[in-house]
C-alpha positions as CSV (number, residue, x, y, z in Angstrom):
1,X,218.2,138.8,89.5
2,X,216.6,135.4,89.6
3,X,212.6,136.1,88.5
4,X,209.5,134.7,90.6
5,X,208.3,131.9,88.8
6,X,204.7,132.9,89.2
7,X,202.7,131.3,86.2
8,X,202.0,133.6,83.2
9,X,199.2,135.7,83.3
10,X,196.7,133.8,80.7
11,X,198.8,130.9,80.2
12,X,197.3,127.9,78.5
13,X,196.9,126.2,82.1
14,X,193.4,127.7,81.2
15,X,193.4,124.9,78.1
16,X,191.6,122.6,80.8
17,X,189.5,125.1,83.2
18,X,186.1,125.9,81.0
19,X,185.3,128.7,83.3
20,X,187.6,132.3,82.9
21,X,189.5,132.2,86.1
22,X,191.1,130.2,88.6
23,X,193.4,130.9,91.3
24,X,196.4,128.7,92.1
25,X,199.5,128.6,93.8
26,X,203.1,129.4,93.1
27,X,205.8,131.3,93.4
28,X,209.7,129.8,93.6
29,X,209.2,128.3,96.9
30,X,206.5,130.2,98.5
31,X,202.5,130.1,98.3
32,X,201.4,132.9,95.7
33,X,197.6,133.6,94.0
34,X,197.3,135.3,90.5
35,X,194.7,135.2,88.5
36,X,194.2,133.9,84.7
37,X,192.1,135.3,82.3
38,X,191.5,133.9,78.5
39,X,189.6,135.0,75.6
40,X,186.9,134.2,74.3
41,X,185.8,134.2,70.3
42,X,183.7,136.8,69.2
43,X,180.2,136.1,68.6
44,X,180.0,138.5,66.0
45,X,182.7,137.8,64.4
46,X,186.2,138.0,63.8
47,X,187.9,141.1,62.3
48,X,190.9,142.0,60.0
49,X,192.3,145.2,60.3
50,X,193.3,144.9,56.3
51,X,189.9,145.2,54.8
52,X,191.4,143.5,51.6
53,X,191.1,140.4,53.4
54,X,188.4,137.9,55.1
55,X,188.1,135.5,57.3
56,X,186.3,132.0,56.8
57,X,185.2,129.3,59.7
58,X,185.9,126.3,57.8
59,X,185.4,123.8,60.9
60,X,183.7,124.3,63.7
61,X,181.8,121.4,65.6
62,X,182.8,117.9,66.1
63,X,186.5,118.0,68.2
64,X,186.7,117.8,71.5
65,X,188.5,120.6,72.9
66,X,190.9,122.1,73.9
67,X,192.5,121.0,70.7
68,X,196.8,121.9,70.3
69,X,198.3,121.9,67.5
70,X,197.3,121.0,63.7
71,X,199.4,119.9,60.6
72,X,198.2,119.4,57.2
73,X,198.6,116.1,55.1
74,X,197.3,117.8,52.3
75,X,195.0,120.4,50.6
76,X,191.9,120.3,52.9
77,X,193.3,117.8,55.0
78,X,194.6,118.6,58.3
79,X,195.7,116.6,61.4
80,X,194.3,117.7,64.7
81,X,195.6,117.4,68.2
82,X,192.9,116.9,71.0
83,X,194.9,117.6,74.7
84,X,192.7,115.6,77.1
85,X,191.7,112.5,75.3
86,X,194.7,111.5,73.1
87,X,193.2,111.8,69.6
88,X,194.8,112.9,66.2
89,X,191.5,113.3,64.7
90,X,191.6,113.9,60.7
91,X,189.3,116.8,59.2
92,X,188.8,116.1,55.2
93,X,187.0,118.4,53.3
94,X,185.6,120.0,56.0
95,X,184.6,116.7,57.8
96,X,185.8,114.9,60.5
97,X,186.3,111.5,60.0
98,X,184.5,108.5,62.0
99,X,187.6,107.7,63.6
100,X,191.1,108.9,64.9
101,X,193.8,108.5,63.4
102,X,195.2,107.3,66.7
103,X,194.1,107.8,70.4
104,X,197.3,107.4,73.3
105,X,197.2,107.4,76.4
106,X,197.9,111.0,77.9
107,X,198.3,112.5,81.1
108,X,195.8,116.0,81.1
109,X,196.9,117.5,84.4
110,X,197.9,120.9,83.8
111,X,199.4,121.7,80.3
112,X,200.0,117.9,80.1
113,X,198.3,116.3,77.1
114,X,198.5,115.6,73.3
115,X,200.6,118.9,72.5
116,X,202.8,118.7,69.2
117,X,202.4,117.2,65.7
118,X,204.7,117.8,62.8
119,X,204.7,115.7,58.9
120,X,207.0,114.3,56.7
121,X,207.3,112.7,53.6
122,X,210.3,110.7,52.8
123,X,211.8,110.2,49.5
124,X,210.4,106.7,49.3
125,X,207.0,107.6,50.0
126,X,206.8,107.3,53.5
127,X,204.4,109.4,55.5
128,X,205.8,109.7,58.7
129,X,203.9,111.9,61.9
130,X,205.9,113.3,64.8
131,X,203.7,113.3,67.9
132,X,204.6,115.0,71.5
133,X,202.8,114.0,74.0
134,X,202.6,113.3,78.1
135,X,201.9,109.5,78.6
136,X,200.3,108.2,80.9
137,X,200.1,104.7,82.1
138,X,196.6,102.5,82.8
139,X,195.9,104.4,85.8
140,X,196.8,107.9,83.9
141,X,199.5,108.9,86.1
142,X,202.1,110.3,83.7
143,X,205.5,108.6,83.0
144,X,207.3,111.1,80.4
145,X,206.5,113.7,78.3
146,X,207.7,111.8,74.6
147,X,208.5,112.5,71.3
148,X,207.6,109.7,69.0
149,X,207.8,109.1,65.4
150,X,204.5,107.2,63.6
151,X,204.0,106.1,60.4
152,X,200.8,106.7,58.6
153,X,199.6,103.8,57.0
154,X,196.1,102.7,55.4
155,X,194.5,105.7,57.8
156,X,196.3,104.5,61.0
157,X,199.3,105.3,62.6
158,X,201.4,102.8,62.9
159,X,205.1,101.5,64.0
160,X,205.7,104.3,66.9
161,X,209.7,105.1,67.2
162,X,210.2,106.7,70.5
163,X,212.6,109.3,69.4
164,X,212.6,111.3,73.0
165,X,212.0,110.5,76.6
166,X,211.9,113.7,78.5
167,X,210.5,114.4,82.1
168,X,206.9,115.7,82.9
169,X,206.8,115.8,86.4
170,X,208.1,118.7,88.9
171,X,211.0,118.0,91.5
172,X,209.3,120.4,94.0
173,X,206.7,119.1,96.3
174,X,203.2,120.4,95.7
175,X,204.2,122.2,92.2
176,X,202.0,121.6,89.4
177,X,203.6,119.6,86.3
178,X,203.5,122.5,84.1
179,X,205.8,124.3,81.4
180,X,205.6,121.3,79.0
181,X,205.8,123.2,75.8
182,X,205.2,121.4,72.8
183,X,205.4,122.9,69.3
184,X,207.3,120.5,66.9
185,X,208.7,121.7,63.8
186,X,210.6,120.1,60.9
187,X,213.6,122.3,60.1
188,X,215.0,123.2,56.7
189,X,218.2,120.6,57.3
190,X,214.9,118.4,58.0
191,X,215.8,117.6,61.5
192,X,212.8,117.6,64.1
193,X,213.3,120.7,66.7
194,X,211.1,120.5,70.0
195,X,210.2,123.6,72.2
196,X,210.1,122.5,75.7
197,X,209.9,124.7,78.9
198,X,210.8,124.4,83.0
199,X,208.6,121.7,83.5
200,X,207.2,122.5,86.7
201,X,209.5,125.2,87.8
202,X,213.0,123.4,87.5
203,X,216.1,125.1,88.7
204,X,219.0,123.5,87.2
205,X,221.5,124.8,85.2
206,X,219.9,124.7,82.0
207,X,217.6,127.6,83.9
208,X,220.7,129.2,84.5
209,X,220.7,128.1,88.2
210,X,224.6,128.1,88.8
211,X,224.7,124.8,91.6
212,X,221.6,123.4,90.1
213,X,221.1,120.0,88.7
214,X,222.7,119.2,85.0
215,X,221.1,119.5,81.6
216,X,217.7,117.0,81.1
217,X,216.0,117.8,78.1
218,X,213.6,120.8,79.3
219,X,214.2,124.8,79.2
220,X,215.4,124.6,75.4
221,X,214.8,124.0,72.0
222,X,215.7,120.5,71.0
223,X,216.9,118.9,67.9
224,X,217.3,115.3,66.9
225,X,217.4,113.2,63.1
226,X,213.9,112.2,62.4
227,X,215.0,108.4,62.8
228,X,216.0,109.4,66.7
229,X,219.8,109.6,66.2
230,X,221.8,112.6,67.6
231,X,222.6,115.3,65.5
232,X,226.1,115.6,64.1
233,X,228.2,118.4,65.3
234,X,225.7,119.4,68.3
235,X,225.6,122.6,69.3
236,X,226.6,121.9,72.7
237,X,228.5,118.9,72.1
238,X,228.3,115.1,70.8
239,X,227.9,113.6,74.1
240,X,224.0,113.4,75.4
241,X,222.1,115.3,76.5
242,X,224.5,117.8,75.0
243,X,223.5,117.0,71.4
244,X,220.2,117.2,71.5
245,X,220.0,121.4,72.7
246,X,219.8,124.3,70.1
247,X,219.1,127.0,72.6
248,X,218.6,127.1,75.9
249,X,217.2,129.0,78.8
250,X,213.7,129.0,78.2
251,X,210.7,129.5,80.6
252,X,208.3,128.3,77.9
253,X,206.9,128.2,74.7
254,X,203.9,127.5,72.7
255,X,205.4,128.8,69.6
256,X,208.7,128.3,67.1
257,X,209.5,128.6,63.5
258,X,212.2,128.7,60.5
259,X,212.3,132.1,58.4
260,X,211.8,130.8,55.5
261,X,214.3,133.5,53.1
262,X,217.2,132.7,55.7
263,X,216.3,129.4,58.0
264,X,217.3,131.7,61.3
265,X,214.6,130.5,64.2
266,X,212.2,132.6,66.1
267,X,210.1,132.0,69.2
268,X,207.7,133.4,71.0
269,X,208.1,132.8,75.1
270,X,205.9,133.0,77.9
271,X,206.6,134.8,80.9
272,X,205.3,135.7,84.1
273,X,202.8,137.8,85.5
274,X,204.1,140.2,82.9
275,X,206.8,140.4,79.7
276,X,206.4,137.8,77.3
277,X,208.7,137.7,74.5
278,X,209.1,137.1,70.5
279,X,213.0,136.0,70.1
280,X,215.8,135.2,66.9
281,X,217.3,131.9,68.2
282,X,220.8,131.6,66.9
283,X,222.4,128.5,67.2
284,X,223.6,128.1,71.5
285,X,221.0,130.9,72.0
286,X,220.6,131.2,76.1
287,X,217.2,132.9,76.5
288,X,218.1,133.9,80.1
289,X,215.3,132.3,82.1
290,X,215.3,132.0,85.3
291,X,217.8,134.9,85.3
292,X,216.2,137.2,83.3
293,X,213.1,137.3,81.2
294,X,212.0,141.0,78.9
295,X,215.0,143.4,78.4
296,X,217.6,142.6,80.8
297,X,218.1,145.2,83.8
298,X,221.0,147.3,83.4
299,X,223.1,145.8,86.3
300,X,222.2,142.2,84.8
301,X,225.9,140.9,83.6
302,X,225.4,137.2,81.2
303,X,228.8,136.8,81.3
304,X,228.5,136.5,85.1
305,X,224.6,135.9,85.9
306,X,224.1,132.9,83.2
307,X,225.0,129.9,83.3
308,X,228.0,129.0,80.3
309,X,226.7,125.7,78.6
310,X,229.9,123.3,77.6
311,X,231.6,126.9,77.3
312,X,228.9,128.5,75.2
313,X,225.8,130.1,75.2
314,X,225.0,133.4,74.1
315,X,222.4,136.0,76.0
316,X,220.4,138.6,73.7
317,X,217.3,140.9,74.8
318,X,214.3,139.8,72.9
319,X,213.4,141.3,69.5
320,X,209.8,142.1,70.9
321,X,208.5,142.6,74.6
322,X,204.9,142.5,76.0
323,X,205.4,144.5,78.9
324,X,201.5,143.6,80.2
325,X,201.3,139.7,79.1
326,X,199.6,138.4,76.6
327,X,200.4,134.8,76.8
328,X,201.9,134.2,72.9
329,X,201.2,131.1,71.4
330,X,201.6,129.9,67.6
331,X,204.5,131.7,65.6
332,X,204.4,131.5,61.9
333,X,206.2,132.9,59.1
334,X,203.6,133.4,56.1
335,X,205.7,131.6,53.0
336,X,203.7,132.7,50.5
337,X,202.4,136.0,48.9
338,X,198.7,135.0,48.8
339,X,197.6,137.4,51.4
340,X,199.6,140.0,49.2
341,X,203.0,140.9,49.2
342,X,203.4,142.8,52.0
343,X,202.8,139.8,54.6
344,X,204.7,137.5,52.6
345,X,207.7,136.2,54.8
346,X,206.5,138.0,57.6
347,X,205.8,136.6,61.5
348,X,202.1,136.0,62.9
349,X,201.5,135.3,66.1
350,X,198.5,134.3,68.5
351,X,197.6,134.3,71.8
352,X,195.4,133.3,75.1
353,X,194.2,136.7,76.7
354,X,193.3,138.8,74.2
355,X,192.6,136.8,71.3
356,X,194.5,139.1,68.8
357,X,196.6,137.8,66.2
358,X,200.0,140.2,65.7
359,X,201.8,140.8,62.1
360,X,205.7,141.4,62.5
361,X,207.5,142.1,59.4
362,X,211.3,141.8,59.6
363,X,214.1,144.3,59.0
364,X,216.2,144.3,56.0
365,X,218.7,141.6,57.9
366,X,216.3,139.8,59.1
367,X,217.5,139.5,62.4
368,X,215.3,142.4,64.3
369,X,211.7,143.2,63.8
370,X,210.8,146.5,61.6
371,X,209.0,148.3,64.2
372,X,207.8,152.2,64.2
373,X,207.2,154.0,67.0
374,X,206.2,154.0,69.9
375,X,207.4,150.2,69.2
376,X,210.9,151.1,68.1
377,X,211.7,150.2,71.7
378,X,211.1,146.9,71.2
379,X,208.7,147.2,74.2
380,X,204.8,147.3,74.2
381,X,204.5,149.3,77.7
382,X,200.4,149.5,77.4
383,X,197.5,147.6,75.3
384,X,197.6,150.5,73.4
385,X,201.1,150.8,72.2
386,X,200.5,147.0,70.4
387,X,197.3,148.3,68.3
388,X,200.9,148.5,65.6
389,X,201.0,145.1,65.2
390,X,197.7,143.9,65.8
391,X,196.3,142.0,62.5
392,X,193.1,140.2,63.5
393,X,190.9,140.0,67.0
394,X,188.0,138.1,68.3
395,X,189.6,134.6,67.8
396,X,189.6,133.9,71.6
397,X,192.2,131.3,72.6
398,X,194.9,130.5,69.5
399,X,196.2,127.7,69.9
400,X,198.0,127.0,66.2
401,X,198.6,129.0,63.3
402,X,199.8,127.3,59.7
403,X,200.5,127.8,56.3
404,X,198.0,125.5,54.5
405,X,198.9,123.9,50.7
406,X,196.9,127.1,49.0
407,X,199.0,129.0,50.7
408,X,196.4,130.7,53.0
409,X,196.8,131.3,57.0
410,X,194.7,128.6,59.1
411,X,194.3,129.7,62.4
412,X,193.6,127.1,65.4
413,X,191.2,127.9,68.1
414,X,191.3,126.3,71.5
415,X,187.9,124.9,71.3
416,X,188.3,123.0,67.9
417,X,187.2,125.9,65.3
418,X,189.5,125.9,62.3
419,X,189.5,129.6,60.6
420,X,191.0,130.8,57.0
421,X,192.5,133.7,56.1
422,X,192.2,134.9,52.5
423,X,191.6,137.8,50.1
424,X,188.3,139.5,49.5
């Protein structure tokens, strides 16, 4: 049956509230109160369950939180995303550097901001950054949430290419402009893939609301060339906004990446007031939302409840449930064996509430996770159940997790700390 669209339970609406709770209001058309709750870093410390390995701060004072999303140009140089004023500030060797990169004009209501950055180098040379973000105009009203392309040039991004306009406001009166995703990736056939969610509750059909409005570019992962250009042979289609959808069905997202032994996608998704999700995202993936969200009740029928997208779209259960949320953020596959062999190739995740970051390793297919019991249900029921899977606490809020050049894990804190993970 259709879910309550009551925010998630620790969602990164907390990016912007410096205080640990707030109520607000909503349900699907009613007036609701839930509570959020986020974590904070520990002041003595962060800790590793693997005692063969250590964590460094490497950055901690100087950004102006809550900071997104990072990428790195280079060994000890890494891009970072501030939400609320617009900045890609650059940290280099540790330091931050006198000036930004660039500084738009964003919207910060909400999850609205500077949210995604992804890098790529062409073959002639070119360093080109992919920026999501919600702009605003002089009066910082939003217009769109957009995916641009920049060029980095002598320390400045230059030449913006708008390569998506998608919407950032919510069709319902008095809903909050929420659900904006924002993760951007570069995919091995080195097309730029987009995570976006409801954006402020939407029910069309692309939530698997039957009579509701067409396709618009939220709810789904998107794909287009890195020059803007449709993809050839969409998923979906070649006509827009068919083209531009890999999966579909999503509530939303603050996390998404490529297996690196096969290229399948995984995602983490947020959901409710309870049963957030880790996903494999075929190709016309339909992650059920507003439909279903966790395993799927046993009366639940895709074939009949879901909405068919241009006479596809597939329905799975999730590869991993938390049945109490957690509100999941970065997913990363580890591509290297620096941490030691057995995380090599194997998903981390973060998250908001409890400030945990989770270690999945993948089965022998690499389409389901390897879990042992009591997680061989796919299902954490209690706290307790996920100590499994658990591979560092005391970060607070994660906002990112990458791979850096050394091949070490970087880790991304909401208030502009920067950590390292490597061997003793």
């Amino acid at each position: 049956m259709i879910k309550k669209n009551i925010m998630l339970f620790g969602s990164l609406i907390m990016l912007i509230f410096p205080t640990f709770a707030l109520i607000t209001n909503f349900n699907d058309n009613n007036i609701s109160h839930a509570f959020y709750v986020r974590a904070r870093p520990e002041s003595s410390g962060q800790v590793l369950i693997d005692p063969s390995l250590k964590v460094e701060l490497i950055f901690r004072d100087g950004l102006k939180g809550p900071t997104t999303s990072m990428a790195f140009l280079g060994p000890d140089d890494i891009l970072v995303l501030e939400k609320n004023t617009g900045k890609v500030q650059r940290i280099l060797n540790g330091n931050l550097q006198e000036k930004p990169l660039l500084q738009a004009k964003v919207a910060t209501e909400v999850e609205l901001g500077m949210l995604g950055i992804a890098i790529s180098k062409s073959q002639e040379g070119k360093t080109f950054v992919f920026l999501y973000y919600s702009e605003a105009n002089s009066s910082g009203v939003v217009i769109g949430n957009r995916l641009y392309r920049y060029e980095l040039v002598n320390d400045t991004l230059v030449n913006p290419l708008l390569l998506l306009n998608l919407p950032a406001t919510s069709p319902i009166l008095a809903h909050e402009n929420n659900h904006n995703g924002g993760k951007v990736v570069i995919g091995p056939d080195n097309n730029v893939y987009l995570i976006v969610g409801d954006v402020g509750g939407r029910m069309g059909n692309i939530q698997n609301i039957m009579r509701g409005n067409s396709p618009d570019g939220t709810s789904g992962i998107l794909r287009v060339k890195q020059d803007g250009k449709s993809v050839d042979n969409g998923t979906f289609g070649n006509s827009v906004p068919n083209t531009l959808y890999y999966a579909y069905g999503i509530r939303n997202s603050f996390g998404f990446d490529f297996d690196p032994v096969t290229g399948n996608l995984w995602d983490s998704e947020n959901g409710g007031i309870d049963k957030d999700e880790i996903n494999y995202v075929y190709p016309g993936f339909n992650s059920g939302w507003r439909k279903a969200m966790g395993m799927a009740l046993s009366r639940f029928d895709p074939q009949v409840d879901l909405y068919n997208y241009s006479g596809k779209g597939e329905y799975s259960d999730p590869e991993f449930v938390w049945k109490q949320t957690v509100a999941p953020t970065a997913l990363k596959f580890l591509n290297s064996s620096r941490l030691g062999s057995q995380y090599e190739n194997t998903i981390f995740v973060g998250d908001v509430k409890t400030g945990n970051i989770y270690n999945f390793k993948l089965d022998t297919d690499r389409k389901q996770l390897l879990l042992k019991p009591p997680l061989d249900d796919k299902v954490a029921d209690t706290p307790d159940e996920v100590q499994s899977v658990v591979f560092g606490q005391g970060f607070g809020v994660i906002t990112d997790i990458q791979v850096g050049p050394d091949g070490y894990l970087y880790i991304l804190g909401i208030n502009g700390s920067i950590y390292r993970i490597l061997p003793v």
